[in-house]
N, C-alpha and C positions, 0 to 999 in steps of 0.2 A: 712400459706397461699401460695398457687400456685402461680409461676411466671406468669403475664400476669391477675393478679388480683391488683385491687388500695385497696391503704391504706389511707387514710387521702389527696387523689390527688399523691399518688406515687403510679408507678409501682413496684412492688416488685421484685427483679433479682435470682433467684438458684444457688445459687452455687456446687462447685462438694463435699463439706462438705453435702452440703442437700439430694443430690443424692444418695452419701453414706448411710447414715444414712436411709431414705425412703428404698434402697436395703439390708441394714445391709451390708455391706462391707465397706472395706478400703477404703481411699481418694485414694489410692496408685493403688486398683484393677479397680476405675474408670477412672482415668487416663492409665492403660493400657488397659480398654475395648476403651476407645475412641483416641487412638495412634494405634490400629487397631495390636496390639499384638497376637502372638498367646497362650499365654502361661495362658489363662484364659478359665475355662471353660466353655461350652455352654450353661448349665444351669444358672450359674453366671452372666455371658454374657446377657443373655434376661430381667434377675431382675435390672438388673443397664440402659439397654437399657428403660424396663417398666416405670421407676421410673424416667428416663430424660424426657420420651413421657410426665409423669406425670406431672411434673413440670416444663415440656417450658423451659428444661434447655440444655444450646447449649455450646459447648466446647469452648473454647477461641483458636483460629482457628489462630492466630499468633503465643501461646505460642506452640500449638500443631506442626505446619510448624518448630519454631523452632527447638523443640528437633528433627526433622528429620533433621533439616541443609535445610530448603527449604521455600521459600515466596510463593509459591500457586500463582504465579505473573509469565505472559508472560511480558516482557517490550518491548513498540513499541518505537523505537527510530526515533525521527523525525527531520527534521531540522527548529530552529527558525529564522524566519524571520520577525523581526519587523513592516514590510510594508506589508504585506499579510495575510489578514484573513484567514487561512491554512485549518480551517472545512470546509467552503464553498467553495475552491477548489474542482472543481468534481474529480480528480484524488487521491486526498488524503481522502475525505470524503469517496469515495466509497470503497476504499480500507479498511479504517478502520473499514466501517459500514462491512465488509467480516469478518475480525479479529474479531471484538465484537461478531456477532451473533456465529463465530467456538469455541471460547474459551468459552461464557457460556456454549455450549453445552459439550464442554470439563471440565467441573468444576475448571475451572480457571478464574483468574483474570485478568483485561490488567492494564498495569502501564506505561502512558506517562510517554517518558523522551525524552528532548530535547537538542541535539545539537548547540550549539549558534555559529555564525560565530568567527573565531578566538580563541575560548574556544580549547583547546586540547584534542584529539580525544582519549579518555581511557575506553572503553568501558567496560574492563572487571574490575571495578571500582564495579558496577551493579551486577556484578557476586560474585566478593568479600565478598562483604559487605552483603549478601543475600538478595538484591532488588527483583534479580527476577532468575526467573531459567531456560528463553530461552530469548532472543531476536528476535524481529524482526528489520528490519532496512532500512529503506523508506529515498528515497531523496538520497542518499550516491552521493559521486560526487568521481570522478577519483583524487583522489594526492595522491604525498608519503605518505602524516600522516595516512590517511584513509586506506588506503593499509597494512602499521604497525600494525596500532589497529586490522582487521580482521584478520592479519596473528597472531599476540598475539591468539586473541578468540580462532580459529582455531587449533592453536598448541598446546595450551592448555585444547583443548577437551569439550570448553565451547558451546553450540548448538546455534546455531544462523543461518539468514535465510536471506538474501537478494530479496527484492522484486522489481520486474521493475529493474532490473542492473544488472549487468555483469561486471568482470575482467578480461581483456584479460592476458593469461599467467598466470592466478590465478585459485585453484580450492578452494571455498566457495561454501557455499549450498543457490541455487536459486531458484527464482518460479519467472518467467521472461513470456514477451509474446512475439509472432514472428511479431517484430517490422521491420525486413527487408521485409520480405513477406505483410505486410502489406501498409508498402509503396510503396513495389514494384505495390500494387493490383491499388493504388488510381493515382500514374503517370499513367498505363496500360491503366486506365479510361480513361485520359485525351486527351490521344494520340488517343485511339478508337473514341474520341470525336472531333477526327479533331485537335487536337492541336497540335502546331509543332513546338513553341517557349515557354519552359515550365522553368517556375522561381520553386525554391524552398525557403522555409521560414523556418529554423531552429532553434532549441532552443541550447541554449550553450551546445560543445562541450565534457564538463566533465565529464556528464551524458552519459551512453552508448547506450540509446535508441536514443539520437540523433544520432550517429553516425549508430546507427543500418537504423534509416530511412535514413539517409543519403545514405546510402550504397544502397536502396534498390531505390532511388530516379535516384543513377546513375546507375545501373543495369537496370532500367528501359526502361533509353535512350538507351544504350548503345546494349541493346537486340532490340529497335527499330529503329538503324541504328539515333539516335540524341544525341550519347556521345559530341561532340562539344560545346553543352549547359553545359556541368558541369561544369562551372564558376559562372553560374547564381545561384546563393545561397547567400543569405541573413541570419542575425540572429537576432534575439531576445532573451526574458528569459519567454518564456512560459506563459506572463502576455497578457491582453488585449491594456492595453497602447503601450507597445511594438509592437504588430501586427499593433495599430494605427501609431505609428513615423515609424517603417518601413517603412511605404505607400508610404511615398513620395521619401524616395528612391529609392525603387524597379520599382515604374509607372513611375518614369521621364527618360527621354531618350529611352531607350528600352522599345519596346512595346512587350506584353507578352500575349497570350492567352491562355494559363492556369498558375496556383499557386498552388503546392502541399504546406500543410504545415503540420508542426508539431502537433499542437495539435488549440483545435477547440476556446479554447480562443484569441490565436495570429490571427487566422483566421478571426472572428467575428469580435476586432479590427479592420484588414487589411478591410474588405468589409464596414465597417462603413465609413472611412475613401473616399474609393474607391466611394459609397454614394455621398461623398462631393465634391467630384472632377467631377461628372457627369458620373459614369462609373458605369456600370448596373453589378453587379457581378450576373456571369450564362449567359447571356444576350452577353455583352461584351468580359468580362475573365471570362473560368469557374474556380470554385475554389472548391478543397478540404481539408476538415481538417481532426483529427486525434483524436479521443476517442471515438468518439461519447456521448458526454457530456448532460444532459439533456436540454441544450440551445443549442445543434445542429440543432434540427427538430422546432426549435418555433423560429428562429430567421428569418429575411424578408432580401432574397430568404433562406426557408431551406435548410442548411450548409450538403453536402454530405459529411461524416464521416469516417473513418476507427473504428468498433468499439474493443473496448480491455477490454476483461471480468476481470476490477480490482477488482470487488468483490468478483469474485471464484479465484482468483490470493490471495487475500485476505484468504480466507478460506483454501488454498491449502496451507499456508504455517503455520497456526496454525496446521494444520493435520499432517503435512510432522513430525513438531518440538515436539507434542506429541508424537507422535511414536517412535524419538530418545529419548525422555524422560525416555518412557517406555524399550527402549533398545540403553542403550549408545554406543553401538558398531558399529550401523548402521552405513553403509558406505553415502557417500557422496551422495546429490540428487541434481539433476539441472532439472529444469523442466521447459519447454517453450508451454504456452497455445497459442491456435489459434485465429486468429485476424481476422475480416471480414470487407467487404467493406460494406457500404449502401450509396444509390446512389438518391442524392436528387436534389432538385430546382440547386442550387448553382455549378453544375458541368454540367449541359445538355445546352449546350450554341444553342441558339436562341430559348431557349424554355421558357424562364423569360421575360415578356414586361415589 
C-alpha cells in the first residue's frame, strides 16, 4: 500500500527499505541518491527518484542535514523580555515577518532562540551543537559580554549577521538603516516648521541606533545655528508607558515646541499624556516619531514618522548569510539601508484644531 493511503484509520509511512525494493536497489544507493551524491548513476538516480514520487516517500530531512554536519536551520536570536509581548512589537515583528518570507524562499528553516537577561552570552553554543548554521541577531545591546561572544563567532569563522546595530571599533557583518540621516531629516522638519526650542526623547543608550539618532538630532541643531539645546534629551526604553511617565518630565518647566523622538511608540505614549495635560500635539508642540509603525498614521493627530524598511533589512540579511553559506570565504558585508521622512498631522503645528 502507497504512503498517503489508510489502513484500518492509519496512514501508512515508506520507508527508504520500500523505495529500495519498488527501485530494485540498495537501502545504501537510496540514501546516496537522496544526500545528493555524485557517485550514482542517472539512470539509477530516476528509478529511485520514480519509486519515492510513487510512494509519498520523503527523506528524513534531520538524519540527511546530519550526515552533512548541518541543521537546515537559520537561528534568529532575540532578546527575552518577560514584560513585552515581542511579536506585536512592530520593530521586531516586522523584522521577522522579512526573515520568514527570505529563508522559505531560501529552503531553510528559521529557529527562535532567546537571550534571557543575565543568562551568558555563548552564542556559538548554537553553532556547536548543530542547532543552526547562520545566525541572525536582533536587539544585541552594547557590553563587554556581548562584544566577546561576537568576536568568538567572528574568529571562528561561524556566519552570523547583526541587524539594526552596530559596533564601533568592531568589524561584524551588518544590515543596519541610516538612523543618523534619519533623524537628522525629522529635527530638519521641525525647525522648517518654525521650531526653535526642540526637546529630544531617546531610547537607551546601549543600543547603537539610539546613539545614531542621537547624533543626527544634534547635527541637526547644530547645522541650524541651535547646538545650545543639546541638553534637552530625555530617555526612555522604546515602550509606550515610558513615552507616557516621560511627559511630565519633559512638559514641566521648559516649554518646547517641537519633540523629536526615538521611535513612534514612546512618541504616542508622550502625546497621550500630552492629551491629558491640555496640550494639542501638532497644534501646540509638534511631534515626531521614528519607524513609521503601523499605529503611526491611525493614531489622533497622525504621528509624522521617520520610516525604516525592517523588513527588507529583514530579508537583506538572510540573502547576505546565504550567500556566505554558499561561499565561506566571503569577505565581511556592512550594509546601511535608507530611511525616509513622512510628514503628518502631528508635526505641522497650527494645522491640528
Amino acid at each position: 500500500m502507497n504512503a498517503g493511503t489508510y489502513e484500518k484509520g492509519r496512514a501508512t509511512i515508506a520507508t527508504r527499505k520500500d523505495v529500495a525494493k519498488m527501485a530494485g536497489v540498495s537501502e545504501a544507493t537510496v540514501s546516496r541518491v537522496f544526500s545528493e551524491q555524485d557517485a550514482v548513476k542517472e539512470h539509477t538516480k530516476q528509478k529511485v527518484l520514480a519509486a519515492a514520487k510513487s510512494l509519498n516517500y520523503y527523506p528524513n530531512v534531520m538524519a540527511k542535514n546530519f550526515a552533512k554536519r548541518k541543521s537546515g536551520n537559520i537561528g534568529v536570536i532575540l532578546p527575552y523580555l518577560p514584560k513585552v509581548k515581542l511579536f506585536s512589537v512592530y520593530y521586531f515583528s516586522e523584522i521577522l515577518n522579512g526573515i520568514g518570507e527570505a529563508i522559505e524562499k531560501e529552503g531553510y528553516d528559521m529557529l527562535l532562540l532567546f537571550q534571557r537577561v543575565g543568562q551568558p552570552y555563548d552564542y556559538k553554543k548554537y553553532f556547536l551543537s548543530h542547532k543552526i548554521d547562520a545566525a541572525i541577531i536582533l536587539g544585541a545591546k552594547d557590553s563587554p559580554e556581548e562584544r566577546d561572544s561576537l568576536r568568538e563567532l567572528r574568529d571562528a569563522d561561524f556566519p552570523f549577521c547583526l541587524v539594526n546595530q552596530h559596533f564601533d571599533g568592531e568589524q561584524f557583518c551588518e544590515i543596519d538603516a541610516e538612523h543618523v540621516a534619519g533623524s537628522y531629516a525629522a529635527v530638519t522638519h521641525l525647525i522648517e516648521q518654525g521650531c526653535q526650542n526642540i526637546a529630544f526623547l531617546n531610547g537607551p543608550l546601549a543600543y547603537s541606533n539610539s546613539l545614531d539618532r542621537l547624533k543626527g538630532y544634534q547635527k541637526a541643531l547644530q547645522d541650524h545655528g541651535l547646538s545650545g539645546q543639546e541638553q534637552a534629551v530625555f530617555y526612555g526604553q522604546y515602550s509606550l508607558t515610558s513615552g507616557y511617565k516621560v511627559a511630565d518630565d519633559l512638559l514641566s518647566g521648559q516649554l518646547y515646541d517641537g519633540i523629536a523622538v526615538a521611535n513612534d511608540r514612546m512618541a504616542i505614549g508622550l502625546m497621550q499624556r500630552m492629551k491629558e495635560l491640555g496640550i494639542k500635539p501638532g497644534a501646540d508642540i509638534a511631534v515626531v516619531g521614528y519607524d513609521d509603525s503601523d499605529a503611526s498614521a491611525m493614531c489622533d493627530p497622525a504621528l509624522s514618522s521617520v520610516h525604516v524598511p525592517f523588513f527588507e533589512m529583514g530579508k537583506r540579511s538572510v540573502q547576505r548569510l546565504v550567500n556566505q553559506l554558499a561561499a565561506p570565504h566571503m569577505k565581511l558585508f556592512q550594509e546601511k539601508l535608507e530611511t525616509r521622512l513622512l510628514i503628518r498631522e502631528s508635526s505641522q503645528r497650527n494645522q491640528v484644531k
